[in-house]
C-alpha positions as semicolon CSV with decimal commas, in nm:
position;residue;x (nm);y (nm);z (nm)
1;X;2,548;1,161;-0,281
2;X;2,280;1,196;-0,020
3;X;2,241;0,869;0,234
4;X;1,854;0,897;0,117
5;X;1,947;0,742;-0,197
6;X;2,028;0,402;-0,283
7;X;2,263;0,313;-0,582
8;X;2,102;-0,001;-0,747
9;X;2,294;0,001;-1,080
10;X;2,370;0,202;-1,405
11;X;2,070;0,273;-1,707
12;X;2,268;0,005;-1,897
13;X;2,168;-0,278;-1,652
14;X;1,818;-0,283;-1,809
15;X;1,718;-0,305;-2,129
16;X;1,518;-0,092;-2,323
17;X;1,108;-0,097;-2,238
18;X;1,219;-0,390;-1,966
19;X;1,270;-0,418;-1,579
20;X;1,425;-0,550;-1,280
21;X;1,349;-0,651;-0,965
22;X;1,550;-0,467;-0,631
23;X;1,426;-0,730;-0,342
24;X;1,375;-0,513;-0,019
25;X;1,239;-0,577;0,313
26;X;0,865;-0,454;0,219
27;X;0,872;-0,646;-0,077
28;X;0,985;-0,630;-0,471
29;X;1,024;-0,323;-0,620
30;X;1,029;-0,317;-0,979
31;X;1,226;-0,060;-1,167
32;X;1,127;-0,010;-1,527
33;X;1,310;0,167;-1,858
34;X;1,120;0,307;-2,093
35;X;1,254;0,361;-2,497
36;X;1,341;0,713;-2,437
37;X;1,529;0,638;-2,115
38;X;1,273;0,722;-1,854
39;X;1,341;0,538;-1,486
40;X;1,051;0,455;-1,279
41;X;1,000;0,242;-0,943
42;X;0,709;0,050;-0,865
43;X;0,610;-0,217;-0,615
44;X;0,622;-0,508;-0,841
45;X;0,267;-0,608;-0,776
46;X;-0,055;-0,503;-1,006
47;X;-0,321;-0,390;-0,764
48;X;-0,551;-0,663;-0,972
49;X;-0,427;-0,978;-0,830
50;X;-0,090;-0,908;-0,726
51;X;0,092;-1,022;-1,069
52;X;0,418;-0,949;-1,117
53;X;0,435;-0,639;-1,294
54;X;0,799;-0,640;-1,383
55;X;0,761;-0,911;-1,619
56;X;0,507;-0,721;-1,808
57;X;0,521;-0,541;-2,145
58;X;0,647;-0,168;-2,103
59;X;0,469;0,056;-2,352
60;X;0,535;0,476;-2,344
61;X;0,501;0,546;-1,977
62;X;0,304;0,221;-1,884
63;X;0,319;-0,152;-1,802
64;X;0,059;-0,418;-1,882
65;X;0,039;-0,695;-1,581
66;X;0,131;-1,037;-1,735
67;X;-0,192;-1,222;-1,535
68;X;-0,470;-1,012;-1,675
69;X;-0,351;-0,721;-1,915
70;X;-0,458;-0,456;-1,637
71;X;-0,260;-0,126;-1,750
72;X;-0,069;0,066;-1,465
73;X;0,063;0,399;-1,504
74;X;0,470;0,384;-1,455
75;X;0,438;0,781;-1,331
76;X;0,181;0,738;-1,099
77;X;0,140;0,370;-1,030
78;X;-0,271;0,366;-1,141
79;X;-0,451;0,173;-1,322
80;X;-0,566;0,285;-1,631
81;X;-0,889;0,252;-1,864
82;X;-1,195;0,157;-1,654
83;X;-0,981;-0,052;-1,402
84;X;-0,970;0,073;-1,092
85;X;-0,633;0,036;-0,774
86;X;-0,310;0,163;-0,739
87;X;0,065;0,052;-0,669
88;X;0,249;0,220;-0,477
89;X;0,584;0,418;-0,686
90;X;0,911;0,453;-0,492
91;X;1,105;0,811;-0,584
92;X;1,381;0,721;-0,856
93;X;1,610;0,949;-1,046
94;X;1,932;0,886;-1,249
95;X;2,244;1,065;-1,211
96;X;2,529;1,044;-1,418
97;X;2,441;0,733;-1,593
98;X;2,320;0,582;-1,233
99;X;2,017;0,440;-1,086
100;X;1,900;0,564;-0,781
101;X;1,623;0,463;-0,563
102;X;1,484;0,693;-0,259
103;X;1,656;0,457;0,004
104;X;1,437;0,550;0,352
105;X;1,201;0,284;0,461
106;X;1,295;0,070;0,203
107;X;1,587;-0,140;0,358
108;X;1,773;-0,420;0,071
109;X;1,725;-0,755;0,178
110;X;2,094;-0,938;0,171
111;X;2,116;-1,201;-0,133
């Protein structure tokens, strides 16, 4: 494995259409599951007001932000319908059962 990539945990470790939360020097990042197994890494902040995004409802290949229902786009990190920002997504890829997030910049903080 490549020292770009960070090994946060196996598919298993979060439930279906649910998150967590991978604390890192520039802030949350929220990794999200979708039904069919899909891994995707967000900051964990809606663009609206900052909300908390992985404690929002995952539905197909979005989130909805818990504060105000904004949608954001898991793939692409922006919001959807007639709301307008972006979050920024951090590169994420499984292999063999495995979690990986793109590690440069991105620094863990300790626990």
């Amino acid at each position: 494995m490549s020292n770009d990539w960070l090994d946060i945990g196996t598919l298993n470790d979060i439930p279906k259409r649910a998150a967590r939360v991978v604390k890192t020097v520039r802030g949350d990042i929220a990794i999200f599951r979708t039904m069919d197994d899909q891994v995707f890494a967000l900051d964990d902040k809606c663009p609206h007001k900052g909300g908390p995004l992985s404690q929002g409802i995952v539905q197909g290949d979005s989130v909805t932000c818990p504060l105000h229902n904004w949608v954001i786009s898991l793939k692409t990190g922006e919001a959807q319908g007639a709301d307008q920002g972006c979050t920024r997504t951090i590169a994420v890829k499984l292999q063999e059962g495995r979690i990986l997030l793109s590690w440069p910049g991105l620094a863990v903080k300790a626990a």
